[in-house]
N, CA, C and O atoms as a GROMACS GRO file, in nm:
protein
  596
    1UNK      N    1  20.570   5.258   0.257
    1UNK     CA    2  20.483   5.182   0.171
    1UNK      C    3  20.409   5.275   0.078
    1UNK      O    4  20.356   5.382   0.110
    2UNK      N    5  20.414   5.219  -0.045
    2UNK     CA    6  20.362   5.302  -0.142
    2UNK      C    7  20.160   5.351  -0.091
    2UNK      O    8  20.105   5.443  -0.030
    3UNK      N    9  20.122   5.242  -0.153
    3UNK     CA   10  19.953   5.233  -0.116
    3UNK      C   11  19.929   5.295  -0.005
    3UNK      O   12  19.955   5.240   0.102
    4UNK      N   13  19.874   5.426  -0.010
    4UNK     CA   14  19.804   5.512   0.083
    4UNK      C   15  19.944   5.582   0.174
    4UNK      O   16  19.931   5.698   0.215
    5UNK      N   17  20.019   5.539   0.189
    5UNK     CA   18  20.095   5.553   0.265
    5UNK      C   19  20.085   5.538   0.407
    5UNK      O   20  20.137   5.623   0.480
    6UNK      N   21  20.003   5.406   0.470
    6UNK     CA   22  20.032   5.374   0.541
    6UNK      C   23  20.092   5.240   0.546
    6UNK      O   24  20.064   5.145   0.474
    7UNK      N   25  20.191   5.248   0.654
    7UNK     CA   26  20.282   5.206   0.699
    7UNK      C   27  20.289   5.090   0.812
    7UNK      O   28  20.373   5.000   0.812
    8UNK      N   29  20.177   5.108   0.917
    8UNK     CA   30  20.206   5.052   1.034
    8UNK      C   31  20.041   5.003   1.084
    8UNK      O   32  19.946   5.081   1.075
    9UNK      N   33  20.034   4.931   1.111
    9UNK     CA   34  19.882   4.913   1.160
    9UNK      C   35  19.898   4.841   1.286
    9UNK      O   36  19.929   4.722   1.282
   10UNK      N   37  19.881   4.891   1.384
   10UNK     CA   38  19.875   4.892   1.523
   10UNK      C   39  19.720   4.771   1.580
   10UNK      O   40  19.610   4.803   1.536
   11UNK      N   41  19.724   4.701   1.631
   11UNK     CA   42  19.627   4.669   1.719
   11UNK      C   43  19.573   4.635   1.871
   11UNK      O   44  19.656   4.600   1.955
   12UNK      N   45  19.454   4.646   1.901
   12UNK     CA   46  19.422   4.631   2.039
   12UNK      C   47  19.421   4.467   2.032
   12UNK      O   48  19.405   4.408   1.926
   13UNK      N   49  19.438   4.408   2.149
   13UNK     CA   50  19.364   4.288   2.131
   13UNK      C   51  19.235   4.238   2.185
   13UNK      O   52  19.189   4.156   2.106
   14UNK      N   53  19.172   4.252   2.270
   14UNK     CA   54  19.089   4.224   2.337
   14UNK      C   55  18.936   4.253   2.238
   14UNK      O   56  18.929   4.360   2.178
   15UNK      N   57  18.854   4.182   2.231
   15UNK     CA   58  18.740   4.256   2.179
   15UNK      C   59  18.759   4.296   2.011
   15UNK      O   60  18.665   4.313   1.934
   16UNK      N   61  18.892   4.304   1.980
   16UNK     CA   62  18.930   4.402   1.836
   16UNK      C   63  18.965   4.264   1.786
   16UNK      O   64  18.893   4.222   1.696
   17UNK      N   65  19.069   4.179   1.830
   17UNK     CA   66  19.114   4.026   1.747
   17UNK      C   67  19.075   3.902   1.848
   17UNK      O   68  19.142   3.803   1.820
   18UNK      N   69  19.015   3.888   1.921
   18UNK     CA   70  18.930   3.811   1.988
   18UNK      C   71  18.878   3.842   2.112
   18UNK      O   72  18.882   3.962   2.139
   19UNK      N   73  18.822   3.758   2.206
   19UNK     CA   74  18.768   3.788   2.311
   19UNK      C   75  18.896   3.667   2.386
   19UNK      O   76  18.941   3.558   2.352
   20UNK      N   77  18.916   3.755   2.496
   20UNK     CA   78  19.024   3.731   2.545
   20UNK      C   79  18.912   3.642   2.741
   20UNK      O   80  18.843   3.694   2.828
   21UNK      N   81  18.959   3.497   2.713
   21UNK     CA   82  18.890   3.442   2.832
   21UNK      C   83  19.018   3.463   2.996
   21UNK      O   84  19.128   3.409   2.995
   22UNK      N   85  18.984   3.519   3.074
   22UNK     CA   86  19.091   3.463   3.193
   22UNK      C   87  19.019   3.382   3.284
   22UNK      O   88  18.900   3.350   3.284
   23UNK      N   89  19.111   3.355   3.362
   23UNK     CA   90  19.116   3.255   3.477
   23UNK      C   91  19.031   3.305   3.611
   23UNK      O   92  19.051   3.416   3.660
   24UNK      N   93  18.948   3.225   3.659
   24UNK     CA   94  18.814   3.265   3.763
   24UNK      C   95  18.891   3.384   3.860
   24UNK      O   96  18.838   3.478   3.920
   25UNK      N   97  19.020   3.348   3.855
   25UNK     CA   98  19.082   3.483   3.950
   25UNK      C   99  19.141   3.585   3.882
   25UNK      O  100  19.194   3.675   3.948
   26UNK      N  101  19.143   3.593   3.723
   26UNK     CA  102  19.244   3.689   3.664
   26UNK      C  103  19.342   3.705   3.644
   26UNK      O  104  19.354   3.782   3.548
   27UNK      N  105  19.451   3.667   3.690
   27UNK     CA  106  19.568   3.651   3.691
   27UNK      C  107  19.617   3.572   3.589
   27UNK      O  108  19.739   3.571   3.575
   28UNK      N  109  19.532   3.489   3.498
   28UNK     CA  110  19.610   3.426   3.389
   28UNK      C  111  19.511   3.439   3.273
   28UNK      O  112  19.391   3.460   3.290
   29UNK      N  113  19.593   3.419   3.107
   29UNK     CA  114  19.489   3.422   3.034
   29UNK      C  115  19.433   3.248   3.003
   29UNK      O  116  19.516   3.157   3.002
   30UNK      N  117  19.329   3.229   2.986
   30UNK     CA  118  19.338   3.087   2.997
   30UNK      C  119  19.353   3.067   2.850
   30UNK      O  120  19.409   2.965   2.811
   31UNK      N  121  19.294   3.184   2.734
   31UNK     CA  122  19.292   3.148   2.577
   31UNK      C  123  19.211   3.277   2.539
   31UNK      O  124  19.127   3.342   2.601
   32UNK      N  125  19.260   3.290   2.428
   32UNK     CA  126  19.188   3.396   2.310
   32UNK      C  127  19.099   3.334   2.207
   32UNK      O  128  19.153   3.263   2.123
   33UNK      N  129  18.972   3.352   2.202
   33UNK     CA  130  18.906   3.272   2.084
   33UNK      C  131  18.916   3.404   1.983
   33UNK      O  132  18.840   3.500   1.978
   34UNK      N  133  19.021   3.380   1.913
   34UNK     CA  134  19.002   3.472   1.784
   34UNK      C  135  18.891   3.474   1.721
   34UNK      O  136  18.830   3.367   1.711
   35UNK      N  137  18.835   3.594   1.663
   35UNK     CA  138  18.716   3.610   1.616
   35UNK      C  139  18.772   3.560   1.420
   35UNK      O  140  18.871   3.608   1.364
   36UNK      N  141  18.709   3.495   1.380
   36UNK     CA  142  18.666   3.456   1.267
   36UNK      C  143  18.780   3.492   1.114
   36UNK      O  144  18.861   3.424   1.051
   37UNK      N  145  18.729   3.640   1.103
   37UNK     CA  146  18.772   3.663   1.017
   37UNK      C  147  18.876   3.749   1.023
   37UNK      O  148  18.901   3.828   0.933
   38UNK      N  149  18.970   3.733   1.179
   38UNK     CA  150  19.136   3.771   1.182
   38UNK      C  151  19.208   3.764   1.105
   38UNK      O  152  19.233   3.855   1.025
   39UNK      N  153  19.283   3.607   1.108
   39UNK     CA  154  19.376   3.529   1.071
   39UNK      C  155  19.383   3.562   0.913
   39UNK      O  156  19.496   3.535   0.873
   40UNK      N  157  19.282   3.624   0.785
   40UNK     CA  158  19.291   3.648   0.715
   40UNK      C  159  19.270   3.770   0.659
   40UNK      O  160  19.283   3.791   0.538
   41UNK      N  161  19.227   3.884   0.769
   41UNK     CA  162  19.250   3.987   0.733
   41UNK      C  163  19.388   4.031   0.805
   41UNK      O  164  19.430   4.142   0.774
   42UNK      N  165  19.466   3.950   0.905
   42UNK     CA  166  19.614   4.006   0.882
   42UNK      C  167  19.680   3.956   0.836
   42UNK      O  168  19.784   4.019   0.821
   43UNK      N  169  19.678   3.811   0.776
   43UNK     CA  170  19.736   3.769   0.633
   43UNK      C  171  19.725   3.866   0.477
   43UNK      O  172  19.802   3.865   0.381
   44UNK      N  173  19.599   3.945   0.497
   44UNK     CA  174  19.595   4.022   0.389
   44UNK      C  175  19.652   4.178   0.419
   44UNK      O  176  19.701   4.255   0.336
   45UNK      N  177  19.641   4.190   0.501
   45UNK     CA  178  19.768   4.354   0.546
   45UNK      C  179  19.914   4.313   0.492
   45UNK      O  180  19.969   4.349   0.388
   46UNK      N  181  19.958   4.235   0.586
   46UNK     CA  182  20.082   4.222   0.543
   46UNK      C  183  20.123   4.176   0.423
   46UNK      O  184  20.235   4.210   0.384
   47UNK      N  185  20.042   4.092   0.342
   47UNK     CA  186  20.064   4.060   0.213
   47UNK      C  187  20.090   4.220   0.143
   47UNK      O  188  20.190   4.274   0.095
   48UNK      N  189  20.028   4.240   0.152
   48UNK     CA  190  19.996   4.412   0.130
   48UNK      C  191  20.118   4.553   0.150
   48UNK      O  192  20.151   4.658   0.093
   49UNK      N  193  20.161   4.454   0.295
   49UNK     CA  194  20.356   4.566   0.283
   49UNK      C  195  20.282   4.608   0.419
   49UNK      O  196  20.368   4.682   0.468
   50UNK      N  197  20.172   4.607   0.514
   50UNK     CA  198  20.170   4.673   0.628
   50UNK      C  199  20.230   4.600   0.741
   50UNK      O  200  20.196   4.484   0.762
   51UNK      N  201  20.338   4.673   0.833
   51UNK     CA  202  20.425   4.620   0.934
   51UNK      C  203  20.291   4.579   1.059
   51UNK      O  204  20.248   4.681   1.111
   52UNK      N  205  20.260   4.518   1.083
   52UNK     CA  206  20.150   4.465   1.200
   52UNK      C  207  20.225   4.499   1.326
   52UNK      O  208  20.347   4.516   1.328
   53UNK      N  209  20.149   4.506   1.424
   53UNK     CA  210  20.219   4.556   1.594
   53UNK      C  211  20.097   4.569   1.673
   53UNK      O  212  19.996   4.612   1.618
   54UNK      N  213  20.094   4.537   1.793
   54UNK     CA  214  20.037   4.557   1.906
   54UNK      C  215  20.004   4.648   1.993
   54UNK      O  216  20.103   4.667   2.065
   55UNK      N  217  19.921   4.712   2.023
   55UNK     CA  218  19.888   4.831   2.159
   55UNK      C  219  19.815   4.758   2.250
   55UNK      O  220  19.703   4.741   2.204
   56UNK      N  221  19.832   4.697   2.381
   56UNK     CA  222  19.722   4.672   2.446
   56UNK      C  223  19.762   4.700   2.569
   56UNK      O  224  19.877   4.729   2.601
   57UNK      N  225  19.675   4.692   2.635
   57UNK     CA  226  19.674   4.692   2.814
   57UNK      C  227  19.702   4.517   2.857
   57UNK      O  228  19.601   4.448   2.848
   58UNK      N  229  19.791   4.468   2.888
   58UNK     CA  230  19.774   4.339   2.947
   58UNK      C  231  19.767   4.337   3.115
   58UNK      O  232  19.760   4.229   3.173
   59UNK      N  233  19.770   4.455   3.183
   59UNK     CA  234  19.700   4.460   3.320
   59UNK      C  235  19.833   4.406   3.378
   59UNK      O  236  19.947   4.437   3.343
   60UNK      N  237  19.787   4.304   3.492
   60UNK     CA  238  19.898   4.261   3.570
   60UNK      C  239  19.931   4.083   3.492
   60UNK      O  240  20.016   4.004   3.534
   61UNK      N  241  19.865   4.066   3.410
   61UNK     CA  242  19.928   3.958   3.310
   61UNK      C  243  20.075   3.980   3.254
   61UNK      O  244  20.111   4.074   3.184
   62UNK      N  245  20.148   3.882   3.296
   62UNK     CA  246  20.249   3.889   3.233
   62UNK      C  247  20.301   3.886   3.074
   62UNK      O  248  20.252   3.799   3.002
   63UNK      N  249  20.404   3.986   3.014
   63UNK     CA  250  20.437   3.973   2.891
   63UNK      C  251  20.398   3.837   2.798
   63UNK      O  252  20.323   3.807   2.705
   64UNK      N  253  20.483   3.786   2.872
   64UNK     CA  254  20.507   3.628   2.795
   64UNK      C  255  20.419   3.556   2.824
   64UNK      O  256  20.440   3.444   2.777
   65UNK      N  257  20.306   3.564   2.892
   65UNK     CA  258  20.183   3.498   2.898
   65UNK      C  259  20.091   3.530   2.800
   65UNK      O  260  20.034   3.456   2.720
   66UNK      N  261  20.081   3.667   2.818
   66UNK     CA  262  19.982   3.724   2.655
   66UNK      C  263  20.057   3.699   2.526
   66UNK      O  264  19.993   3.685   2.422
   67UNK      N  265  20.200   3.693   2.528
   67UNK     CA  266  20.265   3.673   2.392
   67UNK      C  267  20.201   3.469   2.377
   67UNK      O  268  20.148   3.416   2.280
   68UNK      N  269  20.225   3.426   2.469
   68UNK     CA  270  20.163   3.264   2.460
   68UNK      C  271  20.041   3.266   2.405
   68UNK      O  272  20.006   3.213   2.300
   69UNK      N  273  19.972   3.338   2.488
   69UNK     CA  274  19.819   3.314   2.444
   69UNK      C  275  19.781   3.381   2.277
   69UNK      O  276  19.705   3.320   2.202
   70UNK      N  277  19.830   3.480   2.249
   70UNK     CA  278  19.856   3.533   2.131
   70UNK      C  279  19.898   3.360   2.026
   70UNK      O  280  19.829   3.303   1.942
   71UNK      N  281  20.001   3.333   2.069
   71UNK     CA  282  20.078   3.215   1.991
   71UNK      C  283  20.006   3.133   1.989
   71UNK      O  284  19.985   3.109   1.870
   72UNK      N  285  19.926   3.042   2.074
   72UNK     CA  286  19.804   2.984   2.066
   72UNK      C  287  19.730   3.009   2.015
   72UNK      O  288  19.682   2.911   1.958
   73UNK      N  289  19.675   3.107   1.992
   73UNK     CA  290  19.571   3.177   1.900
   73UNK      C  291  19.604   3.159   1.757
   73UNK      O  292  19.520   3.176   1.668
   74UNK      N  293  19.709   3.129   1.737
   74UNK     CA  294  19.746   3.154   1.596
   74UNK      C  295  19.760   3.295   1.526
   74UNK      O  296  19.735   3.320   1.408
   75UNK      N  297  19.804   3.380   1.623
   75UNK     CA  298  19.816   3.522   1.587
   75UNK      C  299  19.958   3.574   1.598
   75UNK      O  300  19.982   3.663   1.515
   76UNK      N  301  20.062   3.541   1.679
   76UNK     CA  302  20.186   3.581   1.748
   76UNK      C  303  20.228   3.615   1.590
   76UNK      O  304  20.227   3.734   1.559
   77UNK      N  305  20.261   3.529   1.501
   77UNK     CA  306  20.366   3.516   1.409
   77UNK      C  307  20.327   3.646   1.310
   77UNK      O  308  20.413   3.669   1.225
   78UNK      N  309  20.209   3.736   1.308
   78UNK     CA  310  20.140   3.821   1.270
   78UNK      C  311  20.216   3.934   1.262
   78UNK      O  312  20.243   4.000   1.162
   79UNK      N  313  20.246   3.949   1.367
   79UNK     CA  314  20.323   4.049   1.412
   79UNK      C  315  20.439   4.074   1.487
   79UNK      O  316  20.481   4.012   1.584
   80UNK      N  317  20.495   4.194   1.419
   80UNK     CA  318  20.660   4.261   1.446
   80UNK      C  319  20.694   4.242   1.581
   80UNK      O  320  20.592   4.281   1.639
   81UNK      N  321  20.766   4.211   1.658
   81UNK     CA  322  20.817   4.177   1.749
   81UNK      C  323  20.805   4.279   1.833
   81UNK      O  324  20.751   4.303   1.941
   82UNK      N  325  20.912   4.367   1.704
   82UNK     CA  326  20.955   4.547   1.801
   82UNK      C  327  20.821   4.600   1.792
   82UNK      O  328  20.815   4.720   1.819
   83UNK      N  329  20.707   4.543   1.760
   83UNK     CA  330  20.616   4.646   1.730
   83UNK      C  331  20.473   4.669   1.842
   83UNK      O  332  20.386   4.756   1.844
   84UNK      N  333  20.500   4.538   1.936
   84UNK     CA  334  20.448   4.469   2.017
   84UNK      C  335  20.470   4.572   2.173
   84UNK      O  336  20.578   4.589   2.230
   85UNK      N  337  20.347   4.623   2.214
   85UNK     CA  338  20.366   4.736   2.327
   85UNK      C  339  20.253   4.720   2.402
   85UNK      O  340  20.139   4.691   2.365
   86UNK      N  341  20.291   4.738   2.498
   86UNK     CA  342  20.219   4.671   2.632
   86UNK      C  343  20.205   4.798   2.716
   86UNK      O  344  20.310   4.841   2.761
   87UNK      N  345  20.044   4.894   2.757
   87UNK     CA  346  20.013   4.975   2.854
   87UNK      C  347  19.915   4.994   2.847
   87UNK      O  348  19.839   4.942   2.766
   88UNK      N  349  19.879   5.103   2.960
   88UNK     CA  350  19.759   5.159   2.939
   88UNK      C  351  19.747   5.294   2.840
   88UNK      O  352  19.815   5.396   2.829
   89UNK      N  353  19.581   5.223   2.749
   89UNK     CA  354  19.584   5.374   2.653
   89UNK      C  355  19.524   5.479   2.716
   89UNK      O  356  19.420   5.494   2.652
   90UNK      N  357  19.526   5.563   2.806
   90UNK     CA  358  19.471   5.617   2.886
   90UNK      C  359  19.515   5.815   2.842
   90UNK      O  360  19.477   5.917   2.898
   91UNK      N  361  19.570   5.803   2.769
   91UNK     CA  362  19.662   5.925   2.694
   91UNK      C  363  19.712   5.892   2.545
   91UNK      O  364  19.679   5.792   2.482
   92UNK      N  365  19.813   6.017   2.493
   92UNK     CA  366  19.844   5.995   2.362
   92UNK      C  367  20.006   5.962   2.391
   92UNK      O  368  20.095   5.982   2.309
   93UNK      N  369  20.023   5.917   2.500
   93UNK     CA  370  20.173   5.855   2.515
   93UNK      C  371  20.182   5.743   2.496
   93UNK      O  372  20.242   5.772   2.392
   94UNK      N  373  20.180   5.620   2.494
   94UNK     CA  374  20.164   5.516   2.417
   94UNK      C  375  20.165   5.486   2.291
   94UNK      O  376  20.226   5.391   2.241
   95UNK      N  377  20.069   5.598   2.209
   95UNK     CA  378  20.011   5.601   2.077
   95UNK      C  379  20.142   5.652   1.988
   95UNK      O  380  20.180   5.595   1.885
   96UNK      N  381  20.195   5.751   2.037
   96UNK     CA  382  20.311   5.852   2.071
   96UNK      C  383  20.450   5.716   2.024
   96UNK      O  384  20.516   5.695   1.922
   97UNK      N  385  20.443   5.660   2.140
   97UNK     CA  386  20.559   5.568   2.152
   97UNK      C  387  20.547   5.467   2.050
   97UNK      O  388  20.641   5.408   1.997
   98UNK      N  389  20.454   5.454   2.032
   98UNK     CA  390  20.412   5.366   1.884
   98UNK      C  391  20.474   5.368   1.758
   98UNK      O  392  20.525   5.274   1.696
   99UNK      N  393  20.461   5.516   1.719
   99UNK     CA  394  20.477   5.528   1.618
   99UNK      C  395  20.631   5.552   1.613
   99UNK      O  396  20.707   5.507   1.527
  100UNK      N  397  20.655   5.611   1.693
  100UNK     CA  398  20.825   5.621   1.728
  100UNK      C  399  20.888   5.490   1.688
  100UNK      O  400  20.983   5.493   1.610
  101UNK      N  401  20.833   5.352   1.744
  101UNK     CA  402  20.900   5.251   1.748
  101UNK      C  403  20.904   5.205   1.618
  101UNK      O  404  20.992   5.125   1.584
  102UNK      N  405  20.809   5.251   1.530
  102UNK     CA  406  20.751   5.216   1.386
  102UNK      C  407  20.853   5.308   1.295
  102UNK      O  408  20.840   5.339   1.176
  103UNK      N  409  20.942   5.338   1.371
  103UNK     CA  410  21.005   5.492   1.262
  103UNK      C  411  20.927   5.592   1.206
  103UNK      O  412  20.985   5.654   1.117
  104UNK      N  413  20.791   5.633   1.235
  104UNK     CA  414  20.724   5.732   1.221
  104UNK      C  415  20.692   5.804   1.332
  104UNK      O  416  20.581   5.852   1.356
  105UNK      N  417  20.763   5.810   1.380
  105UNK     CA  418  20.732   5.971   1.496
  105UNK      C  419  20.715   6.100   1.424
  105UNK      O  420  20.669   6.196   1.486
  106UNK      N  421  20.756   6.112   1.273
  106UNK     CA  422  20.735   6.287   1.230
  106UNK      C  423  20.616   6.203   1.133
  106UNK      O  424  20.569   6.288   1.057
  107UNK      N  425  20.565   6.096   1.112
  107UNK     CA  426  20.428   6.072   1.044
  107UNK      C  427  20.348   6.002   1.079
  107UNK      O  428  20.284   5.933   1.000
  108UNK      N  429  20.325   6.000   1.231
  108UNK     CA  430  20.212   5.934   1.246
  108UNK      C  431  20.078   5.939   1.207
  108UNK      O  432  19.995   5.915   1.294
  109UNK      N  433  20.046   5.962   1.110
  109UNK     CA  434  19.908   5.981   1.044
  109UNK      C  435  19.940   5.821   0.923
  109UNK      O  436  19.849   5.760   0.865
  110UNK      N  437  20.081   5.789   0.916
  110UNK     CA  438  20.104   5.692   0.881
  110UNK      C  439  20.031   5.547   0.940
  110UNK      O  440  19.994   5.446   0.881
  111UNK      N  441  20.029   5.571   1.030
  111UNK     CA  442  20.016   5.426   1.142
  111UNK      C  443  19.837   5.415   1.193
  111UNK      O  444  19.768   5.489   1.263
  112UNK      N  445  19.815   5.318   1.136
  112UNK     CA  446  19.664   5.320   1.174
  112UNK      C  447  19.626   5.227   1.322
  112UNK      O  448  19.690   5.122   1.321
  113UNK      N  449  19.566   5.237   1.407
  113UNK     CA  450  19.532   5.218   1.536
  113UNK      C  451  19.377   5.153   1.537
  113UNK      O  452  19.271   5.215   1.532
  114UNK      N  453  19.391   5.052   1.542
  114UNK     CA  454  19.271   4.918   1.536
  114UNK      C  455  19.214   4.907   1.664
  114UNK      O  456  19.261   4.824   1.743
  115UNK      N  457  19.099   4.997   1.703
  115UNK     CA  458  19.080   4.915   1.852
  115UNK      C  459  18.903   4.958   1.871
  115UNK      O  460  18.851   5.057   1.822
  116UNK      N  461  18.858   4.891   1.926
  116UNK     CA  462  18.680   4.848   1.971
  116UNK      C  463  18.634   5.017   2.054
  116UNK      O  464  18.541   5.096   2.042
  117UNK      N  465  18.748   5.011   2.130
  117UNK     CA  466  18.709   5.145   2.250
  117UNK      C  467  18.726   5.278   2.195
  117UNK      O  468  18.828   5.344   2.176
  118UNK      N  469  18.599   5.305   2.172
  118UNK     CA  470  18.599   5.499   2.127
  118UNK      C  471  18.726   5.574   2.169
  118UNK      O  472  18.807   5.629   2.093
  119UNK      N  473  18.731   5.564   2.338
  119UNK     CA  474  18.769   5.670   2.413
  119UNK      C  475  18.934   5.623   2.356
  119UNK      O  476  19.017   5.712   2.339
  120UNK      N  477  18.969   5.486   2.330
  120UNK     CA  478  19.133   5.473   2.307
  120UNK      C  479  19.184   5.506   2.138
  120UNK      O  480  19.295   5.514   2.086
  121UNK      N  481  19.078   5.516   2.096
  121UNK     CA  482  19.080   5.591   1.952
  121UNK      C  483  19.080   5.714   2.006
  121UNK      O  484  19.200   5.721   2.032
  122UNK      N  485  19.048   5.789   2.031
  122UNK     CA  486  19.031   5.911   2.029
  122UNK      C  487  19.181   5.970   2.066
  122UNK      O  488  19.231   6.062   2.002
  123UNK      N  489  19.223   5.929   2.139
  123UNK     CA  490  19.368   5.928   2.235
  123UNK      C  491  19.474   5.908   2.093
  123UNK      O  492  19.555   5.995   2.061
  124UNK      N  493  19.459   5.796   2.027
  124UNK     CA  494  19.544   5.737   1.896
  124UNK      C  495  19.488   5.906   1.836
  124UNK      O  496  19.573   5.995   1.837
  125UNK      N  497  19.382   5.931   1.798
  125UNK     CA  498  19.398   6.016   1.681
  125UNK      C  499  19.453   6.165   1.730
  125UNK      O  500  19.524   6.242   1.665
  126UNK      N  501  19.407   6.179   1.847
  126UNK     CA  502  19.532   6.301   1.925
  126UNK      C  503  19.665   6.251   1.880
  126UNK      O  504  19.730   6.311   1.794
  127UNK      N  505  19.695   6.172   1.922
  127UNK     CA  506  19.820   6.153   1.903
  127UNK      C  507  19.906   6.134   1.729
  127UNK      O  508  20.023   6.102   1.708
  128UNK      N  509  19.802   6.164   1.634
  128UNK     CA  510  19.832   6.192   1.505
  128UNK      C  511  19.839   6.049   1.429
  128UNK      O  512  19.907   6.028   1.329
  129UNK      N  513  19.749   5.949   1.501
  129UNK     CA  514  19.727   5.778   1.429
  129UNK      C  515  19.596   5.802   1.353
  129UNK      O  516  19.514   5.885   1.392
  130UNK      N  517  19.579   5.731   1.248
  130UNK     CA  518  19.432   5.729   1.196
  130UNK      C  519  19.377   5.610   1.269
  130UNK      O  520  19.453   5.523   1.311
  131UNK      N  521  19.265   5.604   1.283
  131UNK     CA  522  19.224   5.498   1.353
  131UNK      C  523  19.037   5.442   1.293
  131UNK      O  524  18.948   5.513   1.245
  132UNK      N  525  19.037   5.300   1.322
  132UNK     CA  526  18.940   5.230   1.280
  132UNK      C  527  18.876   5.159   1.375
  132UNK      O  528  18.970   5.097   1.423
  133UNK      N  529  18.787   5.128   1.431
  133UNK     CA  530  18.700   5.000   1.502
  133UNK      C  531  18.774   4.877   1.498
  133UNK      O  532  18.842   4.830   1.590
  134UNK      N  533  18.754   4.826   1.373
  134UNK     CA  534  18.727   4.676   1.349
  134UNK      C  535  18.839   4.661   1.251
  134UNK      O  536  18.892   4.747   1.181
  135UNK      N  537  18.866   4.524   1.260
  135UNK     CA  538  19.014   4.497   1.136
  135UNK      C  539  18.953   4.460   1.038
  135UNK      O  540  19.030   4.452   0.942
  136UNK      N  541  18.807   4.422   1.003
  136UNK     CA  542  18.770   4.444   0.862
  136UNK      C  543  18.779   4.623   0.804
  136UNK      O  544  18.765   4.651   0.685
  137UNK      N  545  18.793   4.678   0.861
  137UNK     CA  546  18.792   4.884   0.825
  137UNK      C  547  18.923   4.873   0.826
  137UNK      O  548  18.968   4.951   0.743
  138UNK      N  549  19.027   4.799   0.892
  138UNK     CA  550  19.180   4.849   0.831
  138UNK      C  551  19.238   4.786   0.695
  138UNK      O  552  19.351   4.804   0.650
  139UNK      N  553  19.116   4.693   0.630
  139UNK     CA  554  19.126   4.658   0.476
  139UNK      C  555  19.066   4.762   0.412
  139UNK      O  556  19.125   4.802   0.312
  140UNK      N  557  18.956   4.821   0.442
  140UNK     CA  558  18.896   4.940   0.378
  140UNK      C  559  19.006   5.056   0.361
  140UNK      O  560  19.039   5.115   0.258
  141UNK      N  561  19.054   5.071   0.492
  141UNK     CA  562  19.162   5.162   0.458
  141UNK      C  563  19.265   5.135   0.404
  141UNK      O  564  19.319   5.234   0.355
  142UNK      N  565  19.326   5.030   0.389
  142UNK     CA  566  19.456   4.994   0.300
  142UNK      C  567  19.436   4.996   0.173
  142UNK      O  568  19.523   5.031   0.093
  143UNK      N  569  19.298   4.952   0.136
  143UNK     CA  570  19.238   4.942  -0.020
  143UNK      C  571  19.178   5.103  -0.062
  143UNK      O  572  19.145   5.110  -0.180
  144UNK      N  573  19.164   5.194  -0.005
  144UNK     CA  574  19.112   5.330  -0.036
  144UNK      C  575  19.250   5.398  -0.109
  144UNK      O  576  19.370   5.390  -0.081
  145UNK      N  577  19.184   5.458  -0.202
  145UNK     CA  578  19.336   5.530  -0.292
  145UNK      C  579  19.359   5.655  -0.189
  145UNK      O  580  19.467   5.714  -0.189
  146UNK      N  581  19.242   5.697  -0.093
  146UNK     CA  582  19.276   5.857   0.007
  146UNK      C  583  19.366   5.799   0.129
  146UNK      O  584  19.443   5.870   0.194
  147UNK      N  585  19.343   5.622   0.159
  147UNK     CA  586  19.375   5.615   0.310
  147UNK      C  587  19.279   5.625   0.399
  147UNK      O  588  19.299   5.616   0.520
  148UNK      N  589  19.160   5.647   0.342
  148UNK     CA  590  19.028   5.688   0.464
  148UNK      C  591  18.881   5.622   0.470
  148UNK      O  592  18.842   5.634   0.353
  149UNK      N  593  18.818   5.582   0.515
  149UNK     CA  594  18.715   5.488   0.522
  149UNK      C  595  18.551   5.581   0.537
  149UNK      O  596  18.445   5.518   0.545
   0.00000   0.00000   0.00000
């Protein structure tokens, strides 16, 4: 992608594109109340040429339960299929595998990493992702002529 040259914008979900409710025992998600002003700031990435994708921890929730609840949300269709990755960010292996899957493994400085938790940014930017808080800052960065906020 021309603009800034990034490429890939990665997100957490929890906390970063809504607050994620489960079930009194955990084991299921019951719904995501997307926060507000999602649905149109990743309508405006991708308008934009950025490939959207997923990083999260879904715990012992199953795939296709968070991909549901995602779909309910009105978020699933957002994002790349292949781009969609499920672990713990607990390291820069994940972040790593990310960008790999994105075809940037020799540029991950390409791929920006959307997530609420300091410590899982920090891990993304070891791992050579730029990274932001909030998905209103990954419009700041798509709209910056440097790429940087």
């Amino acid at each position: 992608m021309e603009t800034n040259k990034l490429s890939t914008v990665f997100f957490d979900i929890g906390e970063t594109l809504g607050s994620v409710r489960l079930s009194a025992s955990a084991d299921r998600i019951e719904r995501i109340d997307v926060f507000p002003q999602v649905p149109g700031i990743l309508r405006a990435l991708g308008t934009r040429g950025a490939r959207l994708g997923i990083i999260s921890n879904r715990g012992s929730i199953g795939e296709d339960q968070v991909k549901q609840a995602l779909d309910e949300g009105g978020l699933l269709s957002f994002f790349d299929p292949a781009l969609i990755i499920f672990g713990r960010k607990d390291s820069t292996a994940i972040f790593r595998e990310a960008a790999r899957l994105a075809d940037r493994a020799d540029a991950p400085q390409s791929c920006l990493f959307v997530g609420e938790n300091p410590n899982e940014r920090d891990f993304a930017a070891l791992a050579g992702l730029r990274t932001v808080a909030s998905p209103r800052d990954a419009i700041e960065v798509l709209s910056s002529p440097s790429g940087n906020v």
